[in-house]
C-alpha positions, 0 to 999 in steps of 0.5 A: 407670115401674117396677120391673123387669119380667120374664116367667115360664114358666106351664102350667095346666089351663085355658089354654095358655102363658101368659107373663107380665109382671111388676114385681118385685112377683111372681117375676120370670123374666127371661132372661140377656141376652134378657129376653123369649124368641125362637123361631128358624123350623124351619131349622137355619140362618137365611137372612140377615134384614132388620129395617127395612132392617138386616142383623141375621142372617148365615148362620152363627148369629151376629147382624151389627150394626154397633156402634161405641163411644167412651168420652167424657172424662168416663168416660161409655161410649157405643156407637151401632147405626146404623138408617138405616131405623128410624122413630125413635132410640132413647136408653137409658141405664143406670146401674149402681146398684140396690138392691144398691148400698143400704145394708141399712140404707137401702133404697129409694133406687135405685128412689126416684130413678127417681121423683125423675128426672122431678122437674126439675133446673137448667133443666127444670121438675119433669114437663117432662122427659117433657112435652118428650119427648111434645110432640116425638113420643116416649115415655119411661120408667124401671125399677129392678131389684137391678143397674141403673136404666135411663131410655129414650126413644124420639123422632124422629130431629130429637129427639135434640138434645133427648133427650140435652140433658135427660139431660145436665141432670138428670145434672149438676144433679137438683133434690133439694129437700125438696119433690120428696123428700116428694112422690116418697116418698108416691109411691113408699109408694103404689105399695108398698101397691098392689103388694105390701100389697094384693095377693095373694101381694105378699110372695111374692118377699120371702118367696122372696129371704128363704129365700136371702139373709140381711137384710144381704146386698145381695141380701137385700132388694127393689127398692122397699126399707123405707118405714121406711128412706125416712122415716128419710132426711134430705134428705142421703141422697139427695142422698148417694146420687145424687152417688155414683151417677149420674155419666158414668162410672157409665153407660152410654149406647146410640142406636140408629136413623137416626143415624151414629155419628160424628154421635152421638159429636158430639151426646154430647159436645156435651151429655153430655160436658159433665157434669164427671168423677168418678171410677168408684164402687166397687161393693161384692162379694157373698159367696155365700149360705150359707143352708140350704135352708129349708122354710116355710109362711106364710098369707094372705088368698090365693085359693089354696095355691101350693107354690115349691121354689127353687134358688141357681143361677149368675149371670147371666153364667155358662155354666149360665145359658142350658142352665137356662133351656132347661130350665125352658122344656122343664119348664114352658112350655105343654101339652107341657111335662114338669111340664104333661103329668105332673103337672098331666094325667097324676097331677092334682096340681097345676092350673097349673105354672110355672118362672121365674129371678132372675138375679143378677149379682154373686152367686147366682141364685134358680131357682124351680119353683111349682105350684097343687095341685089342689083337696084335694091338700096342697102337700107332695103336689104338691111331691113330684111336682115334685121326681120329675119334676125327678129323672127329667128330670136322669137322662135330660135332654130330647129333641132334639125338646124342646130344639129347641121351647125354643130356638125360642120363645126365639129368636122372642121374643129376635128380636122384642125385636131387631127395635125400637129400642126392644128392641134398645137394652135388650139391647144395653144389658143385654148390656153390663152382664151380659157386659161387651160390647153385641157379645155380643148378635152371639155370643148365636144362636151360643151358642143353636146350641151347646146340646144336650141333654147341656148341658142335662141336665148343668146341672139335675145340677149346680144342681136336684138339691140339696135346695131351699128349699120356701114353702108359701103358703096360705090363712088357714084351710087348714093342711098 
């Protein structure tokens, strides 16, 4: 289990690209509604593909799964991607509560209760649920980010039964008891101390979300929350928190694999359904920051002096989203990238470059450009440098050629994703919640094929172009 994790874009002067993956507590760059990037072959056009016996590409630049939704009577959304030749149903459940959903002043308890899920309810011991799951062949697993929590399991098709009678259980009846709440609390405190107080650079997003969201924003603190806030917490918070949260009409729930969706319609209600109906929370709106940009400097006992220059950019769902990842892709992904080539090994001001995003989707974005300057290069000289390229990239926008390599890792990697279940079923699922349709993952390769380099440049105008937030992370002992 584990915080959300993402991928970032990372050039340096001793390797190639080097994607890669995160829990929230480094950077996370995780992608619109793809979180790993895909590469299309060289064709314009795709031919028509098959994964595991499944249409999953037409020849017009649009996916072709077949998706079939319901809604149960209990609220519960549902939709079902029929596999027929997949080894295995995927589960995946989303519930949409994340620690944007927290009080400010009571933090941590959506990532909490990913702990607290696996702890048992009315007819399944604390650990069995995973047990049961692994007994029968399966996998399972849970993270946490600002937006949602999700719960996934992947079993064999006889499973199924099983897989959703145990989500059906512990959603109508989690055992919150003293002992399962001090004993997921300590969990929860180590797993802070090992990622983010112990670490190098583990305040780093702490450090970058606070230059853009007040305190009190719902934005404005992270995923694994105050262990302050979780020791304050009675017995009565949480218990508050899960009866406001995880209910059917809160979730939404994709199988995808060898089973109809008629069939598995039947296997929801059959268990799911039974859960009884709330209604649909409220979910609170966030105001839009208006933080200064801001330059600060902070030390550590760190190996080397990192530079992060930060932009507020759109929400996930916004049509700026995609052209600013092309870019960031184009600026800092591998030996050919723009940042890589001028100031990593043309100017020498930095030995590694990076880009990477936090999308948001109820408020602004994070856009983030790092750089690790070279030995004896201060931080302001290697900002500098990536603030001209930025300049000069935004003035004649990238080459088709560049855009085309872009768009290709992109879709290779969205592809590799859509060719598992287990993938699949979380990007339909993050489909879902970002755009309010598991189908815009049919629509996405279109969307990919309408770019062009004019997009693109407009995009870092309109978003890159204002003065960024600027964190100068350094050493204990080296000053600007």
């Amino acid at each position: 289990m584990a915080l959300s994790a993402n991928v970032t874009r990372s050039t340096g002067a001793g390797g190639g690209n080097r994607p890669s993956s995160h829990s929230a507590d480094n950077f996370p760059g995780r992608r619109r509604s793809t979180p790993a990037r895909l590469t299309r072959q060289t064709p314009s056009r795709w031919e028509c593909v098959r994964r595991r016996g499944v249409l999953c590409m037409t020849d017009g630049r649009r996916l072709d799964y077949n998706l079939v939704e319901t809604t149960l009577d209990n609220g519960l959304r549902v939709c079902v991607q029929p596999d027929p030749v997949a080894p295995a149903v995927a589960v995946n459940i989303w519930y949409e509560v994340g620690s944007f959903d927290e009080d400010p002043t009571r933090t941590g308890f959506a990532h909490l209760f990913e702990h607290l899920m696996f702890q048992g309810s009315n007819n399944v011991a604390s650990g069995e649920h995973m047990a049961l799951v692994e007994a029968n062949g399966g996998s399972v697993n849970a993270t946490t980010s600002t937006d949602r929590t999700n719960y996934f399991e992947t079993v064999p098709r006889g499973a199924l039964d099983l897989a959703l009678w145990l989500e059906a259980d512990r959603m109508s009846s989690l055992a919150i008891t003293a002992e399962n709440f001090a004993a997921q609390r300590e969990v929860v405190k180590e797993e802070k101390r090992q990622r983010y107080d112990n670490q190098p650079y583990g305040d780093l997003l702490e450090l970058l979300v606070a230059q853009h969201f007040p305190a009190d924003h719902p934005y404005g603190h992270l995923p694994i929350g105050s262990m302050a806030h979780l020791d304050d917490a009675t017995l009565d918070d949480v218990q508050q928190f899960f009866d406001d949260w995880y209910r059917p009409s809160n979730a939404r729930l994709v199988l995808s694999g060898p089973v109809e969706a008629d069939e598995a319609f039947d296997l929801a209600q059959r268990y799911l359904g039974q859960v009884p109906r709330r209604d649909r929370p409220d979910h609170a709106t966030a105001p839009v920051p208006a933080l200064p940009s801001r330059d600060t400097t902070t030390h550590g006992n760190v190996p080397h002096p990192l530079v992060y220059l930060s932009w507020n950019t759109p929400p996930a769902a916004h049509d700026d989203h995609l052209p600013l990842d092309m870019a960031l892709s184009i600026l800092a992904d591998g030996h050919t990238s723009r940042l890589h080539k001028a100031v990593v090994r043309s100017r020498r001001l930095a030995a590694e470059v990076h880009a990477a995003s936090l999308p948001h989707l109820r408020s602004t974005s994070i856009t983030t450009l790092m750089a690790r300057p070279t030995d004896g290069i201060s931080t302001d000289v290697t900002a500098a440098a990536l603030v001209e390229e930025l300049a000069r990239f935004a003035e004649g926008g990238p080459t088709d050629e560049e855009l085309a390599r872009a768009i290709a890792q992109y879709e290779r990697d969205w592809l590799l994703q859509l060719a598992t279940v287990e993938g699949r079923s979380d990007l339909l699922n993050d489909a879902w919640l970002t755009f309010g349709t598991p189908g815009h993952v049919n629509q996405h390769a279109a969307e990919l094929a309408a770019l062009n380099v004019d997009v693109v440049r407009d995009a870092v105008r309109t978003h890159l172009l204002a003065t960024p937030s600027t964190l100068h992370y350094l050493p204990s002992e080296v000053s600007l």
